[in-house]
C-alpha positions in Angstrom: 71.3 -20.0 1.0 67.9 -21.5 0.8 65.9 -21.4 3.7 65.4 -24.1 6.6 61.9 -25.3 7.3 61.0 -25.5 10.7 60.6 -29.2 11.2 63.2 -30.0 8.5 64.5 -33.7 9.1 61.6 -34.8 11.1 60.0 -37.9 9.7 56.1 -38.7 10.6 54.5 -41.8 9.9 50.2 -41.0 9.2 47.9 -43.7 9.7 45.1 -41.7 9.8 42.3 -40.9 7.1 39.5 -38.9 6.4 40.0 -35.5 7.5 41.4 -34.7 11.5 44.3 -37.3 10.6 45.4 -36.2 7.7 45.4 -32.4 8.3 47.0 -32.8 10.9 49.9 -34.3 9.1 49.6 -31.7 6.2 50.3 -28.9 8.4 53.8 -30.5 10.0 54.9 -31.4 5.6 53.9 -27.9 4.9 56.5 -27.0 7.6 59.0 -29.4 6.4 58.3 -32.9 7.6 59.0 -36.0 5.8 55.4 -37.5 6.0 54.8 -41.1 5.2 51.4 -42.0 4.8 50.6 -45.7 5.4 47.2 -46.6 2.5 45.9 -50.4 2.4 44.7 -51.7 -1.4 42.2 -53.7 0.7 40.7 -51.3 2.5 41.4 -47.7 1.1 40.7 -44.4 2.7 36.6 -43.9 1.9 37.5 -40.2 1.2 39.9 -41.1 -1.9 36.0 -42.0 -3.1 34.4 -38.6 -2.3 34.1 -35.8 -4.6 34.9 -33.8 -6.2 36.4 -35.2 -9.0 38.4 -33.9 -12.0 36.3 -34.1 -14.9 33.5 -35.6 -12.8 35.4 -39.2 -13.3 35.6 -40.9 -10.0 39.3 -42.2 -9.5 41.2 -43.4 -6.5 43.5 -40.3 -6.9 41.3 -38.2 -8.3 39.6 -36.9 -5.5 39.8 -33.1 -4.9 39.4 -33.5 -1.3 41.9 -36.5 -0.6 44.3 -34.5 -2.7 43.8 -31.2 -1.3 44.2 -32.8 2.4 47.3 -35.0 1.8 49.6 -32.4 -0.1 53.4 -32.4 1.0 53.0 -36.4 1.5 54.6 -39.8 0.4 52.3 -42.9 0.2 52.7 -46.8 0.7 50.8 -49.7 0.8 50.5 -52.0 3.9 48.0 -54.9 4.9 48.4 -54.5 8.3 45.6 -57.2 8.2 49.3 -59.3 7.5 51.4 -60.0 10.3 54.6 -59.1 7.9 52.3 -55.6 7.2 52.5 -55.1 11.3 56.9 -55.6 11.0 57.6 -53.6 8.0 54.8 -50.7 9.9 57.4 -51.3 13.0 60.6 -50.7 11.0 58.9 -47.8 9.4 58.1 -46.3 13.0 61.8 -47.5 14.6 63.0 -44.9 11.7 60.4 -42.0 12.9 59.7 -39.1 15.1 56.1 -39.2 15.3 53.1 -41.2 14.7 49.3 -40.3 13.7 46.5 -42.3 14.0 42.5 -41.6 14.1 40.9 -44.6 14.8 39.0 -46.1 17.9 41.4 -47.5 20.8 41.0 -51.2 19.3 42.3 -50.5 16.5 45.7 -49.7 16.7 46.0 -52.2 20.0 44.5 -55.0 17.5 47.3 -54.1 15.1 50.2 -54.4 17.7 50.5 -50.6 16.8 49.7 -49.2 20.1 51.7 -46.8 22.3 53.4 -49.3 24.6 54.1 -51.5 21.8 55.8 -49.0 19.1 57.9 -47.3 21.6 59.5 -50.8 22.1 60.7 -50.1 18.7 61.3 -46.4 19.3 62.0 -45.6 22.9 61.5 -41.9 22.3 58.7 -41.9 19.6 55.8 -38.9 19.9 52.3 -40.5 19.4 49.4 -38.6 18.4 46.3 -40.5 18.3 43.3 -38.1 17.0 39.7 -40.0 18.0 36.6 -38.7 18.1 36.5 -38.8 22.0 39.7 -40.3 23.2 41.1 -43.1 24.7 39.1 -44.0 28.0 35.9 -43.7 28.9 32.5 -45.7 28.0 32.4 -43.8 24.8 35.6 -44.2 23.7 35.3 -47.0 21.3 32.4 -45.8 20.1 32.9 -44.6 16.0 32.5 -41.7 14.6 32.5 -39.2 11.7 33.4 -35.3 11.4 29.8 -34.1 9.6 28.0 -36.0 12.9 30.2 -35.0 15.7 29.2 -31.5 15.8 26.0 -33.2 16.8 27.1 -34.3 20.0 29.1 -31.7 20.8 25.7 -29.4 20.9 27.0 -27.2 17.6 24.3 -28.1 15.3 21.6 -26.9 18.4 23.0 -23.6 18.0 22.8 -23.3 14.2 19.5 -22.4 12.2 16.3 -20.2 13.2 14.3 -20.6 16.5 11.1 -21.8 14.5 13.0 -24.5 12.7 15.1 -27.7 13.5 18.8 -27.7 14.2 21.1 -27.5 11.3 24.2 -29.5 9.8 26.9 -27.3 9.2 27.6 -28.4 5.8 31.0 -29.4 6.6 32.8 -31.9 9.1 33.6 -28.7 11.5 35.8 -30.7 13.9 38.1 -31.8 10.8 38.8 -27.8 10.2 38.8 -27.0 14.1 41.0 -29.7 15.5 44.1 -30.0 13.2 45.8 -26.6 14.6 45.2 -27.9 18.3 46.5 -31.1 17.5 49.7 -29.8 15.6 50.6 -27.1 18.7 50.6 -30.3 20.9 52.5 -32.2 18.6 55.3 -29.5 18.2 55.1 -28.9 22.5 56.4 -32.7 22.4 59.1 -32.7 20.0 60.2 -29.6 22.3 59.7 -31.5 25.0 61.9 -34.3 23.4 64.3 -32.2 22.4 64.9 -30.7 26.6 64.4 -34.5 27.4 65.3 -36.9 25.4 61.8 -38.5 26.0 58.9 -39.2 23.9 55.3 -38.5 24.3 51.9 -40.2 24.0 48.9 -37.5 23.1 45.4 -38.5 23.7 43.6 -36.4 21.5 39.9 -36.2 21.9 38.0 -34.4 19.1 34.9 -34.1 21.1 36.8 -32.4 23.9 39.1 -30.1 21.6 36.0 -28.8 19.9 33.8 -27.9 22.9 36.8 -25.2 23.6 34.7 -23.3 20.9 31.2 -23.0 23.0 33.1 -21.6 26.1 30.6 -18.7 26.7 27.2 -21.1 26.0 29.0 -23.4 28.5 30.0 -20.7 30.8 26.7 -19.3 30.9 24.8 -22.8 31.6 26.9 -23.5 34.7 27.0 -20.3 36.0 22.7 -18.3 35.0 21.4 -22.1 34.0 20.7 -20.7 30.3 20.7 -23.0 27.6 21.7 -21.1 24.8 19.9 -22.5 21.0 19.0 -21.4 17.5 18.9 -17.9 17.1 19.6 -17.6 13.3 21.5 -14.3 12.7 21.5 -13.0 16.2 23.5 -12.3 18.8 22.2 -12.7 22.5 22.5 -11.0 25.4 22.5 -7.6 24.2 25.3 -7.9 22.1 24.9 -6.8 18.9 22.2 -5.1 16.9 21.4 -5.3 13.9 23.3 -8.3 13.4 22.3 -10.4 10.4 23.2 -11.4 7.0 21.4 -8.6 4.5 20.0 -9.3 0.9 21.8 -6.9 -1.7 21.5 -5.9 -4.8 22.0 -9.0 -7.4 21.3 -12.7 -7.1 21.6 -14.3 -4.0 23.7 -11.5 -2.9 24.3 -10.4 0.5 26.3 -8.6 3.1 26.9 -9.3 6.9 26.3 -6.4 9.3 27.7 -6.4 12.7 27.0 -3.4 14.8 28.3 -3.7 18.5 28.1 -0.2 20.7 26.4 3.1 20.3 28.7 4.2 18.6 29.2 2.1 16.0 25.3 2.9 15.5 25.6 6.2 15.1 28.4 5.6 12.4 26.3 3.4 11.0 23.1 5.6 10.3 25.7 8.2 8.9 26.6 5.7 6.7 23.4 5.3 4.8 22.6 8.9 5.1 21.0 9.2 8.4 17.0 8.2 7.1 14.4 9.1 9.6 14.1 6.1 11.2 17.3 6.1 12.2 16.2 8.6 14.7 13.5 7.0 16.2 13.9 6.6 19.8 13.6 2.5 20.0 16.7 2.2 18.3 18.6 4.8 20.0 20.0 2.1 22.3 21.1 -1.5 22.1 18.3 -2.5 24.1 15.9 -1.0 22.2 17.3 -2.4 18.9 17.4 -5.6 20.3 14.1 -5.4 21.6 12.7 -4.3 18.2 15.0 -6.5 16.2 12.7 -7.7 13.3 11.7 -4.1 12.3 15.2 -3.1 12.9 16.5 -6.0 10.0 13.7 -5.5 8.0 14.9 -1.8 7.8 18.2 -2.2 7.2 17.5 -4.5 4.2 15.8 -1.7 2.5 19.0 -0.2 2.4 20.9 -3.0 1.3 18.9 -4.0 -1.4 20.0 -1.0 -3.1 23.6 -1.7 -3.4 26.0 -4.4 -4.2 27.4 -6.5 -1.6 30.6 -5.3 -2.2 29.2 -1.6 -2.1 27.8 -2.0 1.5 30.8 -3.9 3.3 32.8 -1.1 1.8 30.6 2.0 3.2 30.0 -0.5 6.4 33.9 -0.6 6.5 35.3 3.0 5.7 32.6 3.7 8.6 34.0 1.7 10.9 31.4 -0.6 11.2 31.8 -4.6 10.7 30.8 -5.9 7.5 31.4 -8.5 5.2 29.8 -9.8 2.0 28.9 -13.1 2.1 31.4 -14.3 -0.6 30.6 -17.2 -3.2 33.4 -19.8 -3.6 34.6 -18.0 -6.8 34.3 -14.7 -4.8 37.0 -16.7 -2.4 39.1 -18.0 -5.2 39.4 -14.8 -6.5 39.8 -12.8 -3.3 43.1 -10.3 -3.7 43.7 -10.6 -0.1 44.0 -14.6 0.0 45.9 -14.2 -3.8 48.6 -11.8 -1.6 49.3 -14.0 1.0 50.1 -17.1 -1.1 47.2 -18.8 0.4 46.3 -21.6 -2.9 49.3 -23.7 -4.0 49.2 -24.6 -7.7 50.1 -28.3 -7.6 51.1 -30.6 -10.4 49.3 -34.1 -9.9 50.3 -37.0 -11.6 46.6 -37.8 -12.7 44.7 -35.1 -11.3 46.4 -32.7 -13.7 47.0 -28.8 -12.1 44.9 -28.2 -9.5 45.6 -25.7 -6.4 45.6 -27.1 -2.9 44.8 -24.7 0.4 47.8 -23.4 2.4 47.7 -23.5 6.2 46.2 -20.3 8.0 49.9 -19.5 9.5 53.0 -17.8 8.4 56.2 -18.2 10.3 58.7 -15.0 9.3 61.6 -16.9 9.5 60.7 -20.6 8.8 57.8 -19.9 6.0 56.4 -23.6 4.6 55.7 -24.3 1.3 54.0 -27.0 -0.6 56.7 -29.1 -2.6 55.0 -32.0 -3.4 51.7 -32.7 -4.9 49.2 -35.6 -3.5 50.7 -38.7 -3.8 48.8 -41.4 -5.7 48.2 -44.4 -3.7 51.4 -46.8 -2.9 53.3 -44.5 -4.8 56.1 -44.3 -2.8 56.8 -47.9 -2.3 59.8 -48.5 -3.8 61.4 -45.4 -2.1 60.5 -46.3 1.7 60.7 -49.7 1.4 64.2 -50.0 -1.0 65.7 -46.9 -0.1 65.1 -45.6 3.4 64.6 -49.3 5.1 67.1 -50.7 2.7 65.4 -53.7 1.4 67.0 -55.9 -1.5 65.0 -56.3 -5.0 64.2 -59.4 -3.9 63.5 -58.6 -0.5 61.1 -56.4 -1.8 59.6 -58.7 -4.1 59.1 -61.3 -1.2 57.1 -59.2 1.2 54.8 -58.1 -2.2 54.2 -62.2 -2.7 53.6 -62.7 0.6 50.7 -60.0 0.9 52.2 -57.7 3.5 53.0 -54.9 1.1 49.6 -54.5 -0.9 
């Protein structure tokens, strides 16, 4: 008997793009949702644009991010621009369970796509919409972006050395730190539909979510009047010492050290054979390592620098001291652990060719979720939602493509 996913039979319309939106979305098709993402020809999602691409040829459904993001998913074409766009999106919804959006507040209100308005067509229809700072408020219209959030969030004033400006994260962060969040609340309100009956509107602010991460920096301004900053490597407050990213042997190698109590010192210095230093009295506590902290990582890279990364995270390890190396990409895509627990899905794009898409960072025992469909391309799905699930004659069909609506 094959096995039931989780949200089997749930249908979710996605109007979102980029990344928050469309994670989001992954997460509940990974699980078993019928997910129907709503494109535009005349104005496509900016990340089908960003590499990178197969081959290095740029492509509307070539791009590795778009198609690593949208996995599990079916896509159509709407000009919502068109009032007939607005109706067929309405029909779509009346046929739904839930609805994802990421836009400012106008935007969904200028559509006729709002809250009020689509649960007129679907009295108990879950809304999600995924912002960067919510629904009310005199910043709430204002756009924004995943890679500049972090920004005003205060994560890029904690990132980099004391000496230097803030850093970018290299990533959109809140795209990777939100969708989770977002999903739990989403799955809370089709329990709660399920108990009664009723739908649910979720005002999901990005900004907010992601702050949930700098609870202890926030804590610890409210309560000593510390603004925490850039520390590089460290740790504050005592915490850890030596703490730090350590060169190894090889090019651009390296392996992160974490060492937390007294003890794990001790284990530590019997690691790398107890070296006379390691007995000096300034480092016998974690004040006095943290109060001689640049001799103290100096020192410990002389160690390092003798071994692989690999070969220190393991001595670190069978210690009982943190460690990890500071894997490449390849390191990751080759990593046994991630290759056990079915983490990359080998997908078979209709352009792309094979490429392997991430799976989501939970496992449920008896519901596990799989991916069974590749990116779509773009409208690709057309024919199905439009003649088969709302039940449109050929020529039906063929009158709302004339008429601009589907695009």
């Amino acid at each position: 008997m094959a096995t039931r996913h989780a949200l089997e039979g749930i249908r979710v319309v996605d109007f979102s793009w980029y990344g928050t939106g469309p994670l989001i979305a992954k997460y509940l098709a990974e699980h078993g949702a019928e997910v129907i993402k709503v494109e535009s020809n005349t104005r496509p999602d900016n990340f089908r644009w960003i590499g990178p691409f197969r081959d290095n040829k740029p492509g509307i459904n070539l791009a590795g991010g778009w198609n690593n993001f949208n996995c599990g998913k079916m896509s159509i074409t709407l000009n919502l621009d068109n009032p007939g766009g607005v109706e067929l999106a309405k029909r779509l919804i009346a046929r739904a369970d839930i609805v994802i959006e990421g836009y400012t507040p106008r935007v969904m209100n200028k559509f006729g796509l709002d809250y009020e308005r689509i649960r007129e067509v679907k009295s108990d229809i879950i809304m999600l919409s995924c912002p960067t700072q919510g629904q009310t408020g005199p910043d709430a219209e204002r756009p924004g972006f995943g890679s500049v959030l972090p920004a005003l969030i205060g994560v890029y004033n904690l990132v980099g050395w004391p000496d230097r400006d803030p850093c970018m994260t290299g990533i959109a962060y809140t795209d990777y730190f939100c969708p989770y969040l977002a999903a739990i609340a989403i799955v809370a309100a089709l329990d709660y539909r399920r108990r009664t009956g009723k739908g649910q509107y979720i005002d999901f602010s990005q900004f907010e979510a992601t702050i949930h991460c700098e609870e202890a920096a926030v804590l610890d301004y409210t309560v000593n009047g510390r603004v925490l900053t850039r520390m590089g490597n460290r740790l504050p407050y005592h915490t850890a010492a030596p703490h730090g990213a350590y060169r190894c042997k090889g090019d651009d190698r390296w392996c992160a050290i974490a060492v937390f109590t007294d003890q794990e010192w001790r284990s530590f210095c019997q690691a790398i054979g107890n070296p006379d230093w390691t007995r000096d009295e300034k480092f016998a506590t974690m004040t006095g390592r943290k109060d001689n902290e640049d001799e103290l990582d100096r020192l410990v890279e002389e160690w390092t620098i003798d071994y692989s990364a690999e070969q220190a995270m393991t001595l670190m390890q069978r210690a009982g001291v943190s460690a990890g190396m500071v894997q490449t990409i390849e390191d990751v895509y080759r990593d046994p652990q991630l290759k056990h627990r079915h983490h990359y899905w080998e997908q078979d794009h209709l352009e792309a060719g094979t490429f392997i898409a991430d799976a989501s960072a939970f496992k449920l025992s008896k519901a596990p979720g799989e991916m069974n469909r590749p990116s779509p391309l773009q409208g690709q799905h057309n024919e199905y939602v439009f003649r088969e699930l709302l039940g449109m004659s050929e020529e039906e069909f063929s009158e709302w493509l004339v008429a601009g609506s589907i695009d």
